[in-house]
C-alpha positions, 0 to 999 in steps of 0.5 A: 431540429438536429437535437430534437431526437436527443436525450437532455442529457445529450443535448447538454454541453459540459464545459471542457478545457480548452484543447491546447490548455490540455496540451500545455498542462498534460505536459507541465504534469509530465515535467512536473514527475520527471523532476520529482523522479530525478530529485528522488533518484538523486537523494537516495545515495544521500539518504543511505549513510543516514538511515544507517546511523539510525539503524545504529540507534534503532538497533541498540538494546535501550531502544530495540524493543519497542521501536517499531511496535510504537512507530506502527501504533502512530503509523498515519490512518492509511497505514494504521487501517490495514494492520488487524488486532492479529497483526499488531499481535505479531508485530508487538511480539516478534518484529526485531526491524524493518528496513526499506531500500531503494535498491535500482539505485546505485551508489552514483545516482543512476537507476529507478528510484521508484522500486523498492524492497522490504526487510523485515526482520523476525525473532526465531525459534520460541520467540516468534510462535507464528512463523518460521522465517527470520526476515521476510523480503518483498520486492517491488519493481516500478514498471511502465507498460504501453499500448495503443487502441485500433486508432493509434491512441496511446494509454501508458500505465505505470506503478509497482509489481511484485511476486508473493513471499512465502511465509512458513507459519507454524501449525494453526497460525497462518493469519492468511487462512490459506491465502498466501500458500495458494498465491505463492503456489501458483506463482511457482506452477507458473513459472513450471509451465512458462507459456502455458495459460495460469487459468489453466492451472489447478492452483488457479482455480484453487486460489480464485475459490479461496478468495471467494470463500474470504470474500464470503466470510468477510461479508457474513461477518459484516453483517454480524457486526451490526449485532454483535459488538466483538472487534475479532469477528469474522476475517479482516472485518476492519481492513480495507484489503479484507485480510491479515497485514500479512497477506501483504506478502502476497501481492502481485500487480501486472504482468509487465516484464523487465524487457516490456519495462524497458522498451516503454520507457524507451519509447516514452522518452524519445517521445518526451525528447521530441515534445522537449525540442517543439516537434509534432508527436504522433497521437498528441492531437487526438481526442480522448475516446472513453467509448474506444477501450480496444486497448491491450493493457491487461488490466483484470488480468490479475483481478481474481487472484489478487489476495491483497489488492491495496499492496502497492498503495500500502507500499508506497505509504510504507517507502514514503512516509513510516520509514523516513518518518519513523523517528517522528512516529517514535517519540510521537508514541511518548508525546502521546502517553504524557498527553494521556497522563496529563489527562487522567491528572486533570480529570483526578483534579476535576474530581478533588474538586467536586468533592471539596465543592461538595464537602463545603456546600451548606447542608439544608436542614431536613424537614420535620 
């Protein structure tokens, strides 16, 4: 028998998509995103003439405040989990505004859509007692980088990149607790010494053991906490990412260039225009190989100096959901504190009550 040296496992046939279903729905995914981009590109000069009218609002004195502080107190849990008691601290205190820009698009609807830049905007001088920075600006470029194994089968990566911001913090109140200084230091060593390989570096090494010692940290206090019932202890103890918000500022994502973008997406559209018009495309027939990973994408190449490896998604939520969504979240942050009020009534009722009860509750006589 052929299967008689194979494992039950091996000799188990899971069912599998029908080849050409495959086909047919990778394509219809496709067209599916391509029109959500275009859809998303054309809004964005729409949307901009509104969003500055409700900058105008969220800018007035009456309303300035507390705006943020409250929409990010109702931001959705994926947002709401990466902000630690330290930075709502911040946040609460010192954040003036925020804005969102999708900046490679121009007036005319052309550009990508999908790239994104945030301003946040900061109290000076006494006011902010944690750092110096008026307005910190993070860019996010979308960018598509293409490769091919030794079989000619093609793997397209997609998704956000950036470079770290550097925070001046004042004297003990880096809530990175080192992190980001040593990721912009090495970003800068970098581009000192173009072509020369990062791990090379003395900042390298000083950052990959910096996120060691973090890690180490995050651990410990992990362990503490299952006997101890401190909320603060130990860093980042309740984020995913393991650290401050802030460390947000210092996310990388790949090594893909502007130039290597745009020769993928060259590449990737001619390819679309041919499956368009019905012509044969190479590697469409291929079978996924799992075992095959001779692929150039350099996908760890990042993985140990990585201080905040949620930042793209976290940036999406941001750009997708708290910004337009913000007023939302504002008046949302009043819905609530009524609701609360409404409860502390209800439970002061359910008190008077009891105690009426209580008061005209017949007495038995004690006996003797």
């Amino acid at each position: 028998m052929a299967d008689q040296g194979k494992s039950l496992e091996e000799r188990i046939e899971f069912p599998s998509i029908p080849k050409e279903a495959a086909k047919k729905i990778a394509r219809l995914e496709e067209e599916f995103t391509r029109t959500e981009v275009d859809q998303l590109r054309k809004s964005v000069p729409v949307f901009r003439p509104i969003f500055e009218k409700r900058n105008e609002i969220i800018t007035s004195p009456e309303v300035a405040d507390d705006f943020w502080i409250r929409v990010f107190s109702n931001a959705p849990a994926e947002i709401d989990e990466y902000i630690l008691p330290t930075d709502a601290g911040v946040l609460g205190s010192c954040l003036k505004n925020l804005r969102v820009e999708r900046f490679e698009v121009d007036e005319q609807g052309n550009g990508e859509p999908r790239s994104v830049r945030f301003i946040f905007d900061f109290k000076t001088g006494e006011d902010n007692p944690f750092f110096e920075n008026a307005s910190l600006v993070k860019e996010f470029y979308w960018r598509k980088q293409i490769a091919k194994n030794s079989k000619g089968k093609r793997r397209t990566w997609e998704g956000l990149v950036s470079e770290p911001v550097r925070i001046n913090w004042k004297k003990d109140m880096d809530l990175t607790k080192g992190l980001l200084d040593a990721a912009c230091d090495l970003a800068e060593a970098e581009k000192k010494n173009k072509g020369k390989d990062r791990k090379t570096l003395p900042e390298f090494e000083k950052l990959v053991k910096r996120v060691e010692e973090i890690e180490n940290e995050r651990v410990k206090a992990e362990e503490k906490e299952d006997d101890e019932e401190d909320e603060e202890i130990g860093l980042g103890a309740q984020s995913p990412a393991g650290v401050s918000l802030f460390a947000f500022f210092g996310y990388r994502g790949r090594d893909v260039t502007a130039e290597q973008s745009k020769e993928a997406a060259k590449e990737d559209d001619e390819r679309w225009a041919k499956i368009v018009k019905g012509e044969k495309v190479d590697d469409e027939d291929q079978e996924d190989d799992d075992e095959d990973e001779d692929y150039e994408l350099d996908e760890l190449d990042l993985d140990d100096i990585e201080i905040f490896p949620d930042g793209e998604e976290l940036a999406i939520a941001i750009a997708e959901d708290l910004w337009p969504g913000a007023l939302k979240y504002y008046v949302q942050s009043y819905e609530l504190a009524d609701d609360l009020d409404e409860m502390e009534d209800m439970d002061e009722d359910m008190d008077d009550d009891d105690d009426e009860e209580e008061s005209s509750r017949p007495h038995k006589k004690a006996r003797v």
